[in-house]
KELO-425786 format. One line per field, with one value per residue: residue number from 0; y, x, z of N, C-alpha, C, O in turn; residue in one letter. Coordinates in pm, 1 decimal, padded with zeros to 6 digits. Example, Ala and Ser with C-alpha at 12.3 -4.5 7.8 and 13.67 -1.06 7.14 Angstrom:
% KELO-425786
resi: c(0_1)
npy: c(-00569.0_-00225.0)
npx: c(01319.0_01285.0)
npz: c(00780.0_00708.0)
capy: c(-00450.0_-00106.0)
capx: c(01230.0_01367.0)
capz: c(00780.0_00714.0)
cpy: c(-00330.0_00003.0)
cpx: c(01320.0_01290.0)
cpz: c(00780.0_00787.0)
opy: c(-00331.9_00113.8)
opx: c(01423.6_01340.9)
opz: c(00846.5_00803.9)
resn: c(A_S)
END
This chain:
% KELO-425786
resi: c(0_1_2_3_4_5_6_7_8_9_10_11_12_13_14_15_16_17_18_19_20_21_22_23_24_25_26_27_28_29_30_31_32_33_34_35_36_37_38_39_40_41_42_43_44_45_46_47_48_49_50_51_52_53_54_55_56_57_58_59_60_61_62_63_64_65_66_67_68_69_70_71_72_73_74_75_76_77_78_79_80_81_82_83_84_85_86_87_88_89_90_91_92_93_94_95_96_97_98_99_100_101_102_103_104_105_106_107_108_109_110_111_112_113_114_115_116_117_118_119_120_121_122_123_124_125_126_127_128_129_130_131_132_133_134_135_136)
npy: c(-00116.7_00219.7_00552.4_00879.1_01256.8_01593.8_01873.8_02238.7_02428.8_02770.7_02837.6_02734.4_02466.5_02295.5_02354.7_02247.4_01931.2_01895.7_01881.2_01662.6_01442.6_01441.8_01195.5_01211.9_01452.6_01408.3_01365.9_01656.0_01751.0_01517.0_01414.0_01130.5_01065.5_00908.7_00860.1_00933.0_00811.5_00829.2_00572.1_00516.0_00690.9_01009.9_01260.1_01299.3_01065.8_00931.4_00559.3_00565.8_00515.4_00500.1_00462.3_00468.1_00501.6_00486.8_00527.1_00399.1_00155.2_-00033.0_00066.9_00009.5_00214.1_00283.9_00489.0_00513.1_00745.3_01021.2_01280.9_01563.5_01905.5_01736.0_01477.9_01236.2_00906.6_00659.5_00320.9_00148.1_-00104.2_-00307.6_-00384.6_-00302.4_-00360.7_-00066.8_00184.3_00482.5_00788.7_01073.0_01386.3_01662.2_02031.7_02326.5_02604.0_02884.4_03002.4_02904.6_02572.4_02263.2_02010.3_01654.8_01346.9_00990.2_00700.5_00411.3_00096.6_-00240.5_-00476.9_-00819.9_-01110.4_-01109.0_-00905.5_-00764.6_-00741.7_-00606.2_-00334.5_-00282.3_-00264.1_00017.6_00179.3_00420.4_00553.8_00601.0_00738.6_00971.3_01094.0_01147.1_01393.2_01576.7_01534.1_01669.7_01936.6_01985.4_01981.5_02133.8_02368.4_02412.0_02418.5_02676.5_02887.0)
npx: c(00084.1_00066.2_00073.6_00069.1_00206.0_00212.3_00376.0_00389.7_00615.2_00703.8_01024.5_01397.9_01477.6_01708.6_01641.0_01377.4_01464.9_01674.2_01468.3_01319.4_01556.4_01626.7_01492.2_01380.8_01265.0_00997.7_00830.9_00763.1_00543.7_00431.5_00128.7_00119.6_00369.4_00475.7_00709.0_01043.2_01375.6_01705.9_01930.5_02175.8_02510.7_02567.3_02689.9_02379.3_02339.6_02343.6_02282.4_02258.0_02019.6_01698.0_01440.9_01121.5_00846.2_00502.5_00149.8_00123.9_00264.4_00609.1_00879.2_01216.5_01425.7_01599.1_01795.7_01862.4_01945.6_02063.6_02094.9_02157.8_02050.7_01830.9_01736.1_01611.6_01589.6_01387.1_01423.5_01236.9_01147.9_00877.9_00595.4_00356.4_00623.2_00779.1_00908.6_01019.5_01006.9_01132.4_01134.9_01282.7_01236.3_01361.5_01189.5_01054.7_00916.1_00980.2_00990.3_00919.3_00774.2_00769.9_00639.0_00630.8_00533.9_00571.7_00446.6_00464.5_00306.9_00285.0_00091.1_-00205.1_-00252.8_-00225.1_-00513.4_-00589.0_-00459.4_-00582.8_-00850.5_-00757.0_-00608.2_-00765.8_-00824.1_-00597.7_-00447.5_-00538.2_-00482.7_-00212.9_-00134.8_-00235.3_-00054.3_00163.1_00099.6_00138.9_00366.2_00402.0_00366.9_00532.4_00801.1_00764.6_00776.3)
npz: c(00000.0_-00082.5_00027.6_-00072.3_-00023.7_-00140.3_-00049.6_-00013.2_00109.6_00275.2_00326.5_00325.6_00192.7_00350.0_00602.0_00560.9_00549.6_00740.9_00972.5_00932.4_00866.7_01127.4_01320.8_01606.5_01606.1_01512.2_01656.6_01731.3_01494.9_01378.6_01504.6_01516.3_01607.9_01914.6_02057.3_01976.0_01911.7_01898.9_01801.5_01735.5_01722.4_01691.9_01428.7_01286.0_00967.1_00620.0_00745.7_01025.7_01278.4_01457.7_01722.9_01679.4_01770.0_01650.7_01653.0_01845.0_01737.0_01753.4_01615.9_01414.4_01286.8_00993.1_00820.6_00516.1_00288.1_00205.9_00114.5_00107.5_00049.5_-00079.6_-00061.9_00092.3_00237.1_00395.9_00564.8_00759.1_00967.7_01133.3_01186.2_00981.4_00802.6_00639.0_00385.7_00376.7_00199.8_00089.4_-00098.8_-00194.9_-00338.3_-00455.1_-00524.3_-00638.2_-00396.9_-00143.3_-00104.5_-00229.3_-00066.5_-00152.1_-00074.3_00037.0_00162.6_00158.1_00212.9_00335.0_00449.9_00586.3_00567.8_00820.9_00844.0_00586.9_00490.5_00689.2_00646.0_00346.4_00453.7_00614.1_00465.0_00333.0_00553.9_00633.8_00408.2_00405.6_00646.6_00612.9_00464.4_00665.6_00864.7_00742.9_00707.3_00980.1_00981.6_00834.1_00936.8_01187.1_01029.4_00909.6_01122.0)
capy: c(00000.0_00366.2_00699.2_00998.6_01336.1_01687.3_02014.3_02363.8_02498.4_02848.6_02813.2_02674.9_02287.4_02267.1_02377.6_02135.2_01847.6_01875.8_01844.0_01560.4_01400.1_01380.8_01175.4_01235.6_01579.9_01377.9_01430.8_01770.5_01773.1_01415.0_01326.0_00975.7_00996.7_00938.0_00841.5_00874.9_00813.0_00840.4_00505.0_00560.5_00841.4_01158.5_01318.2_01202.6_01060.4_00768.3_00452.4_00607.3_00414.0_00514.8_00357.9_00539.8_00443.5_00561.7_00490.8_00231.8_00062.7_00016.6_00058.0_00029.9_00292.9_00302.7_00618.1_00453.2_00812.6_01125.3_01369.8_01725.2_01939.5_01751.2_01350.3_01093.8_00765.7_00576.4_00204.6_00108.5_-00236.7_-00295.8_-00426.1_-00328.2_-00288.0_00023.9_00277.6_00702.0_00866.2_01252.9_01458.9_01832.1_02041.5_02449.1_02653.6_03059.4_03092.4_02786.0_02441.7_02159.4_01855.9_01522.4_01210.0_00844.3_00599.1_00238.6_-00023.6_-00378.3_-00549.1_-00928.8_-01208.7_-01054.4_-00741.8_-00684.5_-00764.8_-00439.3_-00190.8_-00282.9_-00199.5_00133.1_00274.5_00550.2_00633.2_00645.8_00843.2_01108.0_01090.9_01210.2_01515.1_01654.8_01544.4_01687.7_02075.1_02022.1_02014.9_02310.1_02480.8_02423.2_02483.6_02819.1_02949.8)
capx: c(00000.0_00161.2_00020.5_00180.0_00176.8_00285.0_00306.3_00486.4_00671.3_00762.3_01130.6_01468.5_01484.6_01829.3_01533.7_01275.9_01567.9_01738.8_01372.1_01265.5_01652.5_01646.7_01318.0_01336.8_01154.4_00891.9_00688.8_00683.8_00490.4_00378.2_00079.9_00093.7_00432.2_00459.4_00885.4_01149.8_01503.0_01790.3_02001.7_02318.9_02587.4_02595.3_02607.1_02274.1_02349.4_02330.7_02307.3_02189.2_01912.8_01614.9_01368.5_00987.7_00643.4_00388.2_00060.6_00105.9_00380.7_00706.3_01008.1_01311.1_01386.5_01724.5_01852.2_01946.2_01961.9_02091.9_02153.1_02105.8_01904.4_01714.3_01624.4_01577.8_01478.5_01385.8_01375.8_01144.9_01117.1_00831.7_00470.6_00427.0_00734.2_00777.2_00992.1_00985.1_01112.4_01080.0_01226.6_01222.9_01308.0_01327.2_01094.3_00993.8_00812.7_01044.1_01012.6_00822.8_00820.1_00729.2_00648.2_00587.3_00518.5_00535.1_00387.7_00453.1_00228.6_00215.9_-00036.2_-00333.3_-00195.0_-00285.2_-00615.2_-00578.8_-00426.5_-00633.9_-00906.3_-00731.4_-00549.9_-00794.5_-00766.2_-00395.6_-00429.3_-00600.2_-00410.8_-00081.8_-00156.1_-00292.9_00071.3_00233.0_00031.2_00175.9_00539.0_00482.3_00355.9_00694.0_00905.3_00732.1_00773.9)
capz: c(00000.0_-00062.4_00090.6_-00125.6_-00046.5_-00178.7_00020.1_-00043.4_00256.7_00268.3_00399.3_00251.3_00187.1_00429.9_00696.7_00612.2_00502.3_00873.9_01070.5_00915.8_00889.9_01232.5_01334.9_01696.3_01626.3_01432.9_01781.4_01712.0_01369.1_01387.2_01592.9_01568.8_01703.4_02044.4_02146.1_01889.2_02030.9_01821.1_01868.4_01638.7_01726.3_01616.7_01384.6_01185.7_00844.1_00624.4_00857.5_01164.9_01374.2_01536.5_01766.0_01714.7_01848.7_01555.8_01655.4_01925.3_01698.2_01784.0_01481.2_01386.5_01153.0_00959.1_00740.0_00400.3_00174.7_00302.5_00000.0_00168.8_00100.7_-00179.9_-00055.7_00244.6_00245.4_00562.9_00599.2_00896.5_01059.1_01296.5_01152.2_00917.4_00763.5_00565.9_00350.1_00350.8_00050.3_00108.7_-00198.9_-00174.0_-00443.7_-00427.9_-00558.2_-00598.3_-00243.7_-00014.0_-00118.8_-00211.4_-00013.7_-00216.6_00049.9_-00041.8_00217.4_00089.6_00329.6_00307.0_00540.5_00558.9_00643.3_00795.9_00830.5_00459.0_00571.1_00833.8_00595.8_00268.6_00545.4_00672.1_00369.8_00283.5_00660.5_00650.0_00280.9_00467.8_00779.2_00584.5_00441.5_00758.0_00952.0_00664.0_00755.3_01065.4_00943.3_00706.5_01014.5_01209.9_00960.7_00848.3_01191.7)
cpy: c(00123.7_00454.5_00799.1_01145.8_01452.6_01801.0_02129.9_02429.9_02665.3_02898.8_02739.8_02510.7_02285.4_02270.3_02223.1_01987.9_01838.9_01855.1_01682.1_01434.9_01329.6_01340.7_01203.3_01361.5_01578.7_01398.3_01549.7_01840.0_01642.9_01338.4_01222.7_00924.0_00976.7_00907.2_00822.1_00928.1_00779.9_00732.3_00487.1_00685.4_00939.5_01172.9_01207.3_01165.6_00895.4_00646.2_00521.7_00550.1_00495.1_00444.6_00446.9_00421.7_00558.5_00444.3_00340.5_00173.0_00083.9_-00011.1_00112.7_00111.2_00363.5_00448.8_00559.9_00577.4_00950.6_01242.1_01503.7_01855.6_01871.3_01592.6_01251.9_00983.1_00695.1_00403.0_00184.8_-00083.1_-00222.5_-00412.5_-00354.3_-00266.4_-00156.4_00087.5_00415.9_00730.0_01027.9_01331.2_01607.1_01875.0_02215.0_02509.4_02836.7_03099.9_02949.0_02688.8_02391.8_02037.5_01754.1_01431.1_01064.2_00767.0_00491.3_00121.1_-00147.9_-00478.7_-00692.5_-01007.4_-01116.4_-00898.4_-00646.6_-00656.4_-00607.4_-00343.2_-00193.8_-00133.9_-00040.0_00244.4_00402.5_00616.4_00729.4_00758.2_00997.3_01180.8_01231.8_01312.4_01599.5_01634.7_01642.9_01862.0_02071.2_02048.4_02140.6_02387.1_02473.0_02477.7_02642.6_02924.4_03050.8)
cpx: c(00089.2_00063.3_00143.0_00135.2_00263.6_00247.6_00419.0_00500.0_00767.9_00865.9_01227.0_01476.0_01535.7_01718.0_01454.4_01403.5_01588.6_01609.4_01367.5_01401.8_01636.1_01502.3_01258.0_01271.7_01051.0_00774.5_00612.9_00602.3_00387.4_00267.2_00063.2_00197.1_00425.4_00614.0_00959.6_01267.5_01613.2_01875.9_02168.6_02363.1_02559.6_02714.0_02523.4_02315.0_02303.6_02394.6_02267.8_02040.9_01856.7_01463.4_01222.7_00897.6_00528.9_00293.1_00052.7_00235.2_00473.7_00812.1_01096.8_01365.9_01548.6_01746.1_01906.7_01999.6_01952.8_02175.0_02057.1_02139.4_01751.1_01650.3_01694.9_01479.9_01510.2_01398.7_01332.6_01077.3_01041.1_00680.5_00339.1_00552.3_00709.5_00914.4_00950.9_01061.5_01049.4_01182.9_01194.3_01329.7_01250.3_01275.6_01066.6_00999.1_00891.4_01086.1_00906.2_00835.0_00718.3_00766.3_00553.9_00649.9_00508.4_00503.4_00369.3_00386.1_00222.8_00101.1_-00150.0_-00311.9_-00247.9_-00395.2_-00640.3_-00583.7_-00484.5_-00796.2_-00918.3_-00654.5_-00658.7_-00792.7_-00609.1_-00368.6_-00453.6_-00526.8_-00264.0_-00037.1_-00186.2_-00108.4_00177.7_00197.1_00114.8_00327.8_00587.4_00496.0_00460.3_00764.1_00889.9_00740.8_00890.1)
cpz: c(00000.0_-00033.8_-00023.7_-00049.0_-00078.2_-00130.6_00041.5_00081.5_00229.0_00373.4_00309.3_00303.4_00265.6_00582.0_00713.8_00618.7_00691.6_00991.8_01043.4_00883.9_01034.8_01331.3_01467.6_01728.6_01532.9_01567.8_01790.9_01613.0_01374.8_01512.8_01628.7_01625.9_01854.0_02131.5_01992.3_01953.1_01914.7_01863.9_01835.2_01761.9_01646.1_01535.0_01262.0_01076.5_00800.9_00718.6_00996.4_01152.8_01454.4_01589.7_01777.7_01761.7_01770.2_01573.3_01741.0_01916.9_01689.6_01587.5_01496.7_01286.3_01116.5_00840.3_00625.7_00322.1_00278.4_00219.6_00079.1_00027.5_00019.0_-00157.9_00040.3_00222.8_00402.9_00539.9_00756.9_00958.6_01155.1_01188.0_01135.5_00877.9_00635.1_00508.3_00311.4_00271.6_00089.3_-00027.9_-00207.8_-00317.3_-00402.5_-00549.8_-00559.1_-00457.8_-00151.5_-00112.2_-00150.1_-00211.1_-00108.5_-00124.2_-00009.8_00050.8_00151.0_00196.6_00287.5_00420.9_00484.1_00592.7_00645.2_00830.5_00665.7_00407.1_00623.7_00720.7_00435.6_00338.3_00560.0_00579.8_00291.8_00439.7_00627.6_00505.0_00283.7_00581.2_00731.6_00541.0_00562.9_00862.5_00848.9_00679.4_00843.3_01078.8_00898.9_00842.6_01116.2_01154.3_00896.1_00971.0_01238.9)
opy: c(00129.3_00425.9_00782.2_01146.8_01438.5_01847.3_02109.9_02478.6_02669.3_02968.8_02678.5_02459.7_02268.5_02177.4_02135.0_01950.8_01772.0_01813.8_01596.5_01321.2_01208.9_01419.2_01219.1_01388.8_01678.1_01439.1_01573.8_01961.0_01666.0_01245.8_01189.9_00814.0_01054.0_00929.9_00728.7_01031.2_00687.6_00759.8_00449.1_00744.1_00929.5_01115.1_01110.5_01272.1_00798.2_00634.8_00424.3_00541.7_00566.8_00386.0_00499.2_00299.6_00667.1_00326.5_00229.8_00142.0_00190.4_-00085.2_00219.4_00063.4_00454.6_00474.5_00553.3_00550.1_00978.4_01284.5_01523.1_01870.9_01906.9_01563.8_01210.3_00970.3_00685.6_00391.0_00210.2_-00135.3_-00157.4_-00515.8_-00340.2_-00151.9_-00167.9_00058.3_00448.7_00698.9_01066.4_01314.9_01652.8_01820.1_02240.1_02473.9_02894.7_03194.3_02895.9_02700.9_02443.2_01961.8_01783.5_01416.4_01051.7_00748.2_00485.2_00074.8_-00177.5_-00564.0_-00713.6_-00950.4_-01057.2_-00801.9_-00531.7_-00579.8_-00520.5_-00278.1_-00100.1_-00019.0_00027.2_00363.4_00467.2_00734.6_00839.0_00844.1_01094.2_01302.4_01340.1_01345.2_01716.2_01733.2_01685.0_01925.6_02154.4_02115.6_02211.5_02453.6_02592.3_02584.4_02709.4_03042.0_03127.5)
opx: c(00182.6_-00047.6_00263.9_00017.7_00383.6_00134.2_00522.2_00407.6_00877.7_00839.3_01175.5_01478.6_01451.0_01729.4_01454.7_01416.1_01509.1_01645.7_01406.4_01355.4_01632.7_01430.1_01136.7_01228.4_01005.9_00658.6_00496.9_00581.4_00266.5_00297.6_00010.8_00198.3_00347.8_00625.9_00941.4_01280.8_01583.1_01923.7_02256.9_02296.1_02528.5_02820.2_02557.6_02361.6_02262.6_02511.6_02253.4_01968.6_01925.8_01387.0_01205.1_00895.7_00487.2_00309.9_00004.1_00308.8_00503.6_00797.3_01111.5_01346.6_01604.7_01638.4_02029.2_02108.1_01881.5_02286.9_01936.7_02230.3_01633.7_01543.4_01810.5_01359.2_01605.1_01343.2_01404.4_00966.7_01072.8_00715.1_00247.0_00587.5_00620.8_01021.1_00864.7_01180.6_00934.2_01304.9_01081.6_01424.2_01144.7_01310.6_01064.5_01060.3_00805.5_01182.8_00798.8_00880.4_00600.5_00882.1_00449.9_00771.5_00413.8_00603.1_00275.9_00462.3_00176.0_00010.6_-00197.2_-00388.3_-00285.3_-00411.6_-00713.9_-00684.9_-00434.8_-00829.3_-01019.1_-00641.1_-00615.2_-00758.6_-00555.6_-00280.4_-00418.8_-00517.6_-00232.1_00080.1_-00150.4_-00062.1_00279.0_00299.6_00202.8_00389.5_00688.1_00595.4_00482.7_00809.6_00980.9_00717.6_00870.6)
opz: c(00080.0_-00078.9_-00039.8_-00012.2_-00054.6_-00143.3_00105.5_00146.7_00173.5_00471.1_00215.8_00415.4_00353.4_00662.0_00799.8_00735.4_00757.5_01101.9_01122.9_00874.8_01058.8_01392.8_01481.8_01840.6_01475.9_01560.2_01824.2_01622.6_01375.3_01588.0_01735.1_01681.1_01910.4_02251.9_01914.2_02019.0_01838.9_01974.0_01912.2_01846.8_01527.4_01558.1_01194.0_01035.8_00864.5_00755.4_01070.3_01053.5_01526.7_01512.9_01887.7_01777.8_01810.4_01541.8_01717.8_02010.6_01635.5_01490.3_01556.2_01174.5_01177.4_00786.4_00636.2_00270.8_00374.8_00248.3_00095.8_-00054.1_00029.0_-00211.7_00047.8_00202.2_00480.7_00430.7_00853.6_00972.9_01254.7_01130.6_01215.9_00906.5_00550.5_00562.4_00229.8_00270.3_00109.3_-00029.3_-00227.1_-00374.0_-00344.6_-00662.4_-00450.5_-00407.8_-00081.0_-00187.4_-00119.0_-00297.0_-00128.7_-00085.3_-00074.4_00053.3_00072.4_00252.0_00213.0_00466.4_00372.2_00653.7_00548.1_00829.3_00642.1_00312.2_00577.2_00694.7_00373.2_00309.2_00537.9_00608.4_00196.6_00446.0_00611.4_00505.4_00216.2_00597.6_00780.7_00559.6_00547.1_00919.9_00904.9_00654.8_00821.2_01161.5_00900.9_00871.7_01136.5_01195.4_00847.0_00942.9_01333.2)
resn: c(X_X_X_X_X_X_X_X_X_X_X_X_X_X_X_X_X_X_X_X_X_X_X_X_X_X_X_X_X_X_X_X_X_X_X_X_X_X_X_X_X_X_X_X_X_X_X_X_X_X_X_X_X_X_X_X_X_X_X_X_X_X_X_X_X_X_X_X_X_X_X_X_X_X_X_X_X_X_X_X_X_X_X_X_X_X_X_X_X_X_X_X_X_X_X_X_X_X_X_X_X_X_X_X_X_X_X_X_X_X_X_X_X_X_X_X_X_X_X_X_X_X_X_X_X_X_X_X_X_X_X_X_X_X_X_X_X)
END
């Protein structure tokens, strides 16, 4: 199942790029987070590890792509497993972030998120407001 969404942030990429780099200030944009803990050293880059809790569920969530200011990819271990692609690209008036969740759910899990994917389609745009409105501050 993929969720996409696209949303123009007035602010430079290096801005939005370095929030969403480092996921442990996905709490502060992201309501469904609720603990992200950075488990790698510093400083963030490709290969750095973090341990969130989105929506209950716990994950493992590795840093594979780490081209600043213009694209991040996540890999995420937990159930289901997932991958975040975020690609920003600048623009006139800031930026504009491009996001593409991919969700691989097995067994009856695909079951669940066949189920919940126009939830979750809806869901992501509205966490994605809450980023602009951070980063525009």
């Amino acid at each position: 199942m993929r969720a996409t969404a696209t949303t123009r942030i007035a602010c430079a990429p290096e801005r939005v790029f370095d929030v969403l780099a480092d996921l442990r200030r996905e709490t502060e944009w992201n309501s469904r987070v609720s603990k992200a803990e950075l488990l790698s050293g510093e400083p963030i880059g490709v290969g750095s590890r973090f341990a969130i809790v989105n929506g209950g569920t716990s994950y493992d969530v590795t840093l594979e792509t780490c081209d600043r200011p213009s694209r991040l990819v996540f890999e995420a271990r937990g159930k289901p497993d997932l991958t975040i692609t975020y690609a920003m690209t600048r623009v006139a008036d800031g930026m504009e972030l491009e996001s593409r969740l991919d969700f691989r759910p097995t067994g009856a899990l695909k079951v669940v998120f066949a189920l919940l994917a126009p939830v979750i389609r809806r869901d992501v745009p509205k966490q994605y407001a809450s980023l602009k409105a951070l980063c525009e501050r």
